[in-house]
C-alpha positions in Angstrom: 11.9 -36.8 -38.6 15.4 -36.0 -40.3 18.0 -34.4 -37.6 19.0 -31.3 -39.8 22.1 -29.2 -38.5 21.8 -26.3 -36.6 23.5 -23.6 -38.9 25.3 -21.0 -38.6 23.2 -17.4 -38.6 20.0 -19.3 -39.1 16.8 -19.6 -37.4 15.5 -22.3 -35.9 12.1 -23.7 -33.9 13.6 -26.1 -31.0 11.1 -27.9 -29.3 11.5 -31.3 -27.6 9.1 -33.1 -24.7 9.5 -35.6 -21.6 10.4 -38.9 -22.9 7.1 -40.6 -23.3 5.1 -37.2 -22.6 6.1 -37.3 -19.0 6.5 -34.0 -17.1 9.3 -31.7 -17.1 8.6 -29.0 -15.0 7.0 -29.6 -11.1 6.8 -26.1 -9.6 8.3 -22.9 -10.0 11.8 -23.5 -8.8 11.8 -26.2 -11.8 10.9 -23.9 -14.4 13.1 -21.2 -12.7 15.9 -23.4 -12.6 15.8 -24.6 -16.2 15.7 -20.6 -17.8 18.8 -19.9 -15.7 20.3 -23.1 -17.0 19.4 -21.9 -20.5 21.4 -18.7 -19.8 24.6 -20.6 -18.7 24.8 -23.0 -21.9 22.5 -21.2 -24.9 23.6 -17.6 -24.8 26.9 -18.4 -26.3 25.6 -20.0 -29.1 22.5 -18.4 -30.4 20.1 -15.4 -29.6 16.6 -16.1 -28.4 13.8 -14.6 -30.0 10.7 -16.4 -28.4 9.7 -19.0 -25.7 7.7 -21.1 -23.7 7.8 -23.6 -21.1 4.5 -25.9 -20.6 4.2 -28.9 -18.1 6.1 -31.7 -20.4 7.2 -29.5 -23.5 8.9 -26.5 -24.7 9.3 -24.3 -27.9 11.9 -21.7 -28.4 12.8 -19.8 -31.3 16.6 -19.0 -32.0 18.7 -17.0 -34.0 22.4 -19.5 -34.3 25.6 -17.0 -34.0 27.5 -16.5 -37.0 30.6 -18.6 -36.0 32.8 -15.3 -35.7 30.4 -14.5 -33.3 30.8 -17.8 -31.1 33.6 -17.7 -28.5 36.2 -20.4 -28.3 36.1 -22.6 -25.1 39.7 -23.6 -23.3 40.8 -27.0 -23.4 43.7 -28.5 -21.6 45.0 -31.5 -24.1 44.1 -34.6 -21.9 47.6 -36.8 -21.5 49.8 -33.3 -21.7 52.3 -34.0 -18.9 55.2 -32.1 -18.0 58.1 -34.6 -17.2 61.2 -32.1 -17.1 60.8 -31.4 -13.7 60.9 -27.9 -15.0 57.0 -26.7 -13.7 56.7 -25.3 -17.5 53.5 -25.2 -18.3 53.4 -26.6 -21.7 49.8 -25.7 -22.8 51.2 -22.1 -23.1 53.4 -23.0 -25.9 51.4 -24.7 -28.0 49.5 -23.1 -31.1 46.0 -21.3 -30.2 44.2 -23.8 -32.7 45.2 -26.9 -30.2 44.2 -25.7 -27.1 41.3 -23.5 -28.3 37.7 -24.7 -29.7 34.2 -23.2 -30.5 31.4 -23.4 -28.6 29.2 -26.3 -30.7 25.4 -25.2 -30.8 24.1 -29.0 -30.8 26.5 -29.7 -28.0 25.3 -26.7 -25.9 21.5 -27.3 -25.9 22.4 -31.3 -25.0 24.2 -29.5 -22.1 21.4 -27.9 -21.5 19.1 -31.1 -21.4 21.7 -33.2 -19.7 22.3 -30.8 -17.1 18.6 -30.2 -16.2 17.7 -33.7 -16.5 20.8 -34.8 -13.9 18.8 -32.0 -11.4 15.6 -33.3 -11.8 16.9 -36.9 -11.3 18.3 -35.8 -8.3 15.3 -34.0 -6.6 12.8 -36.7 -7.6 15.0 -39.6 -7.4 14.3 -41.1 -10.8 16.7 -42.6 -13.2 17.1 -42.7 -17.1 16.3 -40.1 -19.8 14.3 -37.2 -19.3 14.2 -35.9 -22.8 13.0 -37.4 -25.9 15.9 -37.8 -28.6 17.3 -36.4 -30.0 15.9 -33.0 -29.7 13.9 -31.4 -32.2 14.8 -28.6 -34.9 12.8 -26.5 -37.8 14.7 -24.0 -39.9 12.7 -20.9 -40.2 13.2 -19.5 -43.7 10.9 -16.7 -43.9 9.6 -13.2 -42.2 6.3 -14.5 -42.5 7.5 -17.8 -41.1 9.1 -16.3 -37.9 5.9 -14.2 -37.0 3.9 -17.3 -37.4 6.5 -19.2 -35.1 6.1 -16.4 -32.6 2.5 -16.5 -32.6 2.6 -20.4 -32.3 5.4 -20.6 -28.9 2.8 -17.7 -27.3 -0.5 -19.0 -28.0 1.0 -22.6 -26.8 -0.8 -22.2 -23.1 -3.5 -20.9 -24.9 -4.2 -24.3 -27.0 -3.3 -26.5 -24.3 -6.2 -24.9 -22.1 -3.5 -23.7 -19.1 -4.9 -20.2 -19.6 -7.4 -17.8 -21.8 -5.3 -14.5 -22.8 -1.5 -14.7 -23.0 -0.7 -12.1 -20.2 -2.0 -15.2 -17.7 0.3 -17.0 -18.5 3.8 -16.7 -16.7 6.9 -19.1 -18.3 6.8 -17.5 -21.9 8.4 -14.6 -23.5 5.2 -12.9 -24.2 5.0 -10.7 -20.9 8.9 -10.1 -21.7 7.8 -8.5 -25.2 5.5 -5.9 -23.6 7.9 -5.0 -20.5 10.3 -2.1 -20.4 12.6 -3.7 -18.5 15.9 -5.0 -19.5 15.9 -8.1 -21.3 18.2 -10.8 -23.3 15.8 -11.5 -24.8 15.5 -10.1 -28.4 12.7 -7.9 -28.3 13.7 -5.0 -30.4 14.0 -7.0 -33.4 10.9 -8.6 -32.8 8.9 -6.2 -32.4 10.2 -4.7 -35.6 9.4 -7.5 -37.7 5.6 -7.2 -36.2 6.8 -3.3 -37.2 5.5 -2.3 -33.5 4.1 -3.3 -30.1 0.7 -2.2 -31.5 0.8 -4.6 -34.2 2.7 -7.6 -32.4 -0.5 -7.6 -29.9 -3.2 -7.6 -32.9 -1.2 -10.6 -34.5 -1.6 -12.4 -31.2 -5.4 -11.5 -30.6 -6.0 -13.1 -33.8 -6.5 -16.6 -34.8 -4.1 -17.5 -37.4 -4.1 -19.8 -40.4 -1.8 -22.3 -40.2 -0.6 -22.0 -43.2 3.4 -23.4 -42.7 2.6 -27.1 -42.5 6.1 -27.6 -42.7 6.3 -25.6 -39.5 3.7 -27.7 -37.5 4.1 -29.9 -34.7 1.2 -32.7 -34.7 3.1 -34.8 -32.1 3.0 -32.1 -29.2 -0.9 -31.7 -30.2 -2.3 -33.9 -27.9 0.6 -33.2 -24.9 
């Protein structure tokens, strides 16, 4: 599969799995420890608008910031030394544009992957790559696209037999969607799209066409 970019203001299905289907997630803490990961690296970048964590995959569905909306990161010039003996610090004086970068969306979700794999190399005392590469992206294009998307990351437990109904099912956004409480998550809009909570649950009770091959994923079928 061709690597496409991940845009600016677009949506997009990520979705990767352990390098040769092995398991990503052990216990709770795992899981627990890769959302809150998620957080540190992905909210900078994009908005989340659905997900799911199984045993050796995961799906999310993202909206990428504009790039006005991305903040810039600091970076000290490597090799900038101050030799006047002054104590001046020289990165003050130089222009915004060559001390200041973006947050890269690509970069930021391989800090993601990096940074969780490094933890879970550490804890189990394994080597190598934990994640396929690289990871894998699908432009959503379409409303009808993004409810089918949503569907798909919920029902994901569902299909792989972990669970019957969506509600037992505890590392997806789908409990998130029906909760009052507060939530990064972008609820509100999604439920909007389904026009409201009445009809989001309906969508999900059903069993829906797939009708976006474009949009399917035969190689996590059989994970």
């Amino acid at each position: 599969m061709k690597t496409i970019p991940l845009t600016y203001g677009n949506f997009f299905h990520i979705y990767n799995r352990g390098i040769n289907g092995c398991n990503l997630f052990h216990d709770s803490d795992n899981y627990e420890h890769f959302l809150h990961l998620y957080g540190n690296h992905i909210t900078s970048v994009a908005e989340t608008y659905a997900w799911v964590l199984m045993k050796n995959h995961f799906h999310f569905l993202v909206r990428i910031k504009n790039e006005e909306q991305i903040p810039f990161m600091s970076q000290t010039p490597e090799g900038l030394k101050n030799t006047s003996g002054s104590g001046e610090n020289l990165s003050a004086s130089l222009k915004p544009e060559s001390v200041l970068k973006k947050y890269k969306p690509a970069t930021q979700f391989s800090h993601l992957f990096n940074a969780y794999a490094k933890a879970i190399n550490n804890r189990f005392h394994r080597t190598g790559s934990l994640f396929e590469h690289p990871f894998r992206r699908v432009e959503a294009k379409s409303r009808e696209q993004l409810l089918y998307l949503i569907y798909y990351i919920h029902h994901n437990p569902i299909h792989h037999g972990f669970c019957n109904h969506f509600l037992e099912y505890p590392w997806s956004s789908y409990l998130t969607m029906l909760s009052p409480k507060q939530t990064k998550l972008k609820r509100d809009e999604v439920l909007k799209w389904f026009q409201d909570k009445a009809y989001f649950k309906e969508y999900h009770s059903k069993e829906q066409i797939e009708k976006f091959e474009e949009l399917k994923i035969d190689y996590l079928d059989d994970c």
